[in-house]
N, C-alpha and C positions, 0 to 999 in steps of 0.2 A: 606390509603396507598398512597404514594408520587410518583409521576411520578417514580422518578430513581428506587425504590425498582417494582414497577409495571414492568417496561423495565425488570430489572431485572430476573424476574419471570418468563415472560415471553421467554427469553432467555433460562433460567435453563430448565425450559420444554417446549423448543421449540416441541421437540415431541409427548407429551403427548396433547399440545394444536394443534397440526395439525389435529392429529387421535381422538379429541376430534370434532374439526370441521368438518371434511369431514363427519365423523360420521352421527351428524344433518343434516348435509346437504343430505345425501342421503338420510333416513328416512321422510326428508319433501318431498322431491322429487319422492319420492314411495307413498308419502299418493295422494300428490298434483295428478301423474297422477293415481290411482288408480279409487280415487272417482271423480277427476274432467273432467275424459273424458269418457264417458257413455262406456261400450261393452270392455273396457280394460283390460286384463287379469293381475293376481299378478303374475305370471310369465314374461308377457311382460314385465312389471314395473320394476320388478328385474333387468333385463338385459340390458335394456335402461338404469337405472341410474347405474349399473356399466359401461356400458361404457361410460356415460358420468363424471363418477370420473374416471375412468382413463385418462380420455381427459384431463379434466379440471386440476390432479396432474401432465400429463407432460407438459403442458401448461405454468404453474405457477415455476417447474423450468426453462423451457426455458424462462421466461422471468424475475424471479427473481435472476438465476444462469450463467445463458447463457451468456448473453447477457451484463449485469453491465460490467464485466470485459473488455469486447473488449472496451466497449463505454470509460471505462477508462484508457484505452491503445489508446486514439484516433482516434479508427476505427469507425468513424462518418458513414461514407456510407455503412459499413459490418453491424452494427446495422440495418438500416433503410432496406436494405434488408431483413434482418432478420425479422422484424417487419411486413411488405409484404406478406413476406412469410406463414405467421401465415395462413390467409385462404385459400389457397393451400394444406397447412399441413391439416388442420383439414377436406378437401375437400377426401382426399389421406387416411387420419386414419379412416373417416367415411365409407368409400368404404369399405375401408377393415374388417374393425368391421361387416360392413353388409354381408359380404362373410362370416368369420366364424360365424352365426348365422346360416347361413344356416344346420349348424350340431346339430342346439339344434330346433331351432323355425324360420319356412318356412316365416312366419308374418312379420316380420321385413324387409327384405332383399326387397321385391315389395315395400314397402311404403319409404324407402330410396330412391329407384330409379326413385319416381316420385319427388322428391326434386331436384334431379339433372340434370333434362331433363328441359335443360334449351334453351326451343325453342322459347323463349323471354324474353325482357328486366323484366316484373312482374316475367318471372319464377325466376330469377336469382335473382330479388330484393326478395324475398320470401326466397329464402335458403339465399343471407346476412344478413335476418330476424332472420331465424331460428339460425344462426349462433352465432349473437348476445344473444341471448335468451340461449343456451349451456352455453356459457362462461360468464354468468354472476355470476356464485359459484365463479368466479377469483379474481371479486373483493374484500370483506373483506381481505383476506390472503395479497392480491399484496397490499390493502391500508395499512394494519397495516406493513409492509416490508418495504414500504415506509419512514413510520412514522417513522419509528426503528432505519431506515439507516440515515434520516434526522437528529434525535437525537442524536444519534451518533458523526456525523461527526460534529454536534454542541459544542456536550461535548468536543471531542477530541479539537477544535480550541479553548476553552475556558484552556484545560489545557495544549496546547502548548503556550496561553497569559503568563501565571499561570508559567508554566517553564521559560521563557523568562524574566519575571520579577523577578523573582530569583535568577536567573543568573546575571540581571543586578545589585541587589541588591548585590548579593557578587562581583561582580566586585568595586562597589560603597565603601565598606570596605575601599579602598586605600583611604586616606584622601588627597592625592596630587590630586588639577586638571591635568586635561589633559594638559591644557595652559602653566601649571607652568613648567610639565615635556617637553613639545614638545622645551618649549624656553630654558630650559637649557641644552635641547639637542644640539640645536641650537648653543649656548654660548661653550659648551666643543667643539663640532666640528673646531669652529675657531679657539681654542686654538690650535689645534691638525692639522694646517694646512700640519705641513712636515711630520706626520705621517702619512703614507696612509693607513697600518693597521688599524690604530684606527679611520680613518675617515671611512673607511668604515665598521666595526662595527659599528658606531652610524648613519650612513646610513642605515643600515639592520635593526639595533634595532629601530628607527626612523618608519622606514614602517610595522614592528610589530604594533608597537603601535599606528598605522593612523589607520589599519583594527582592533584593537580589541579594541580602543576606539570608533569610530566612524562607518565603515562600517557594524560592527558586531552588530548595532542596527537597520539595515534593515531587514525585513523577510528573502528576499533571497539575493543571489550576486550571481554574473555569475561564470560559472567556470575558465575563465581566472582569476578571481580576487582570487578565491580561490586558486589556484595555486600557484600563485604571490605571497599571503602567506608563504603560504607552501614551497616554494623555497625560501623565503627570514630567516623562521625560520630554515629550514637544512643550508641554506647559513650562518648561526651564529653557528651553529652546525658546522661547515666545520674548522670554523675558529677558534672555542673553541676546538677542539681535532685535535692532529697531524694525516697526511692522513699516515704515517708510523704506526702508534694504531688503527685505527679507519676508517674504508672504510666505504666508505655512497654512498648508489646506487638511487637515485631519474629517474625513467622510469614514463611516461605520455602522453596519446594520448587520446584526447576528446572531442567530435566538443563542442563547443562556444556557439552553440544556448541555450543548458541546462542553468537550475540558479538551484541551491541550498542552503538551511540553512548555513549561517557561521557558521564558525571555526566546518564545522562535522566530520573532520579527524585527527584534532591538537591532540585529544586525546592519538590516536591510535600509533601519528606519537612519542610523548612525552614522552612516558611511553614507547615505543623500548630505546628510547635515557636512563631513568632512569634507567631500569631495565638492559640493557643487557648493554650498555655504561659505565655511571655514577658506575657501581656498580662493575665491574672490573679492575685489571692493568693490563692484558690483551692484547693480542691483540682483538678486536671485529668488529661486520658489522654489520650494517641495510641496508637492502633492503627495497623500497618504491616503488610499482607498481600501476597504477591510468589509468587505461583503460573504453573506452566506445564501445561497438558495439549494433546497432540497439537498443537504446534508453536500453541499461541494460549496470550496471556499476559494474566495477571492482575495487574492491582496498583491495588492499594485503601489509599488512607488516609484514618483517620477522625480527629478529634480535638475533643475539648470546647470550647465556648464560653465567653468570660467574657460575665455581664451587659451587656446592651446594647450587643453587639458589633456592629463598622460595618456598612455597607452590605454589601461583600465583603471575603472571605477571599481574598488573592491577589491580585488587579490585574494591573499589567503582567507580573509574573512570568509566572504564567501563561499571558497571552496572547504571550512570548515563548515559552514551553514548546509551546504549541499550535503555533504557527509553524515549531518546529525538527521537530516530529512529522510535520506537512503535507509537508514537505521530506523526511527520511527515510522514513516511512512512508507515501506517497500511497496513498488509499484503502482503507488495511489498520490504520487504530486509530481507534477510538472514546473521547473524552473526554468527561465530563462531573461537577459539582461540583454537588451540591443542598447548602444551607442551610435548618436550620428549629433546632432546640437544638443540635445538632452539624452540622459541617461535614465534608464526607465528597467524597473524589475518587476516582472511578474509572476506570481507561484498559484498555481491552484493545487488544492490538495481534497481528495474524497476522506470526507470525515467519517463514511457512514463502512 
């Protein structure tokens, strides 16, 4: 069996192998103190190792479940608190586990209390002992969690490589270099000095094709640069359709510091212009909204229908957009597209 089909398995019964673990684990843990600590009752044992599985299951999410997220949201110092706080908590659940015993077995609750009677530096080193020694069922479960998450985030970087060169490979189709195209660009502009229209179409078109020959082969770009896109392909858009036919709304507010993947909204923004633009006589609108507040992003486009428009707005496009977003942003953005008279998309994504 192959590593991936192994992870695999794994995952499929994540449950089965948890409740399969803690399982053994308690059972060694009844035998271990039963016969290894002489005058020990099978009752005592019983109770001991349930409460140290329940210790050690909420343990292992708070720090397999807990805690990931904030650290990848940036909260460097709420982590490390958090982390801190580990023997306090377990200091605070052992008290208390030794108060309800009191209801079943008198035994337990005195021998707690002299662990914590910490009227020296040995007392105290003796329960970080003891402490250590509890939470050692943590580790298997946290290493293989580890290992899961590590693989993972491996694969994933190997098949956002794996999309990226795809993409550049069907960009690659055009048999024209960039050189050829940029300088004939160049060459009609001059021609085209007394028209101001036409120079600036091949102005616009010019900076198109600077960001999606060239910049769009770095991982990320800033969001100024993505913008600057984006307002230079509606700015061609402005000037291909009369503002009498066709109202185009571009809204944006977004601090600077963020980067993200290029061209991740050209999609979204394309296929408003095909579908509800290109495809009636009409009068029609796209709306364009592209917002950020506290590291979570906004971007919404809306745009009109023509009469008896198909089944979907989008198709594969789409469904390759969603796939490059699963790749880039696992777990941190939401997509989703309603039709009913207009057709509207909305993506949030946590940048932080």
């Amino acid at each position: 069996m192959n590593i991936e089909k192994l992870i695999a398995l794994i995952t499929r019964r994540r449950l089965l192998f948890h409740v399969s673990y803690w399982l053994l684990y308690s059972i060694f843990r009844i035998f271990i103190l039963r016969y290894g600590v002489p005058g020990l009752s099978l009752l005592y044992a019983f109770y001991n190792t349930l409460y140290i599985l329940l210790l050690n299951i909420f343990f292992f999410f708070y720090l397999a479940y807990f805690i990931p997220p904030l650290y990848r949201k940036g909260r460097t110092t709420t982590c490390i608190l958090l982390l801190l706080a580990i023997f306090p908590l377990w200091v605070v659940l052992t008290m208390a586990f030794s108060l309800m015993s009191l209801l079943w077995d008198h035994s337990f609750y005195p021998e707690i209390i002299k662990i914590f009677q910490w009227n020296n530096f040995a007392a105290f080193t003796n329960a970080f002992y003891l402490f250590g020694g509890v939470m050692w069922g943590l580790l298997p479960p946290i290493m293989i969690k580890l290992l899961l998450e590590t693989y993972r985030h491996i694969q994933r970087q190997k098949d956002i490589l794996l999309y990226n060169k795809q993409m550049a490979r069907t960009q690659a189709h055009s048999n024209l270099p960039p050189a050829f195209i940029f300088g004939t660009l160049n060459l009609v502009q001059e021609k085209l000095q007394d028209n101001q229209n036409a120079q600036q179409a091949t102005t616009q078109l010019t900076k198109l094709l600077d960001f999606a020959f060239y910049k769009s082969q770095n991982k990320t770009v800033t969001i100024q640069e993505e913008i600057e896109f984006l307002e230079s392909y509606i700015g061609f858009e402005r000037m291909r359709n009369s503002p009498n036919r066709v109202s185009i709304l571009f809204e944006h507010s977004i601090s600077d510091k963020y980067t993200l993947p290029p061209l991740l909204f050209i999609n979204f923004i394309e296929n408003a212009f095909k579908h509800g633009v290109n495809s009636t006589i009409q009068q029609s609108w796209v709306k364009i909204h592209l917002h950020e507040t506290n590291g979570s992003l906004s971007f919404k486009v809306q745009n009109s229908l023509p009469k008896n428009a198909g089944k979907e707005a989008g198709g594969i496009g789409l469904k390759n957009v969603r796939r490059r977003l699963e790749l880039e942003f696992p777990g941190k953005f939401v997509l989703n597209s309603t039709k009913s008279d207009i057709f509207e998309i909305d993506l949030q994504i946590q940048l932080r």
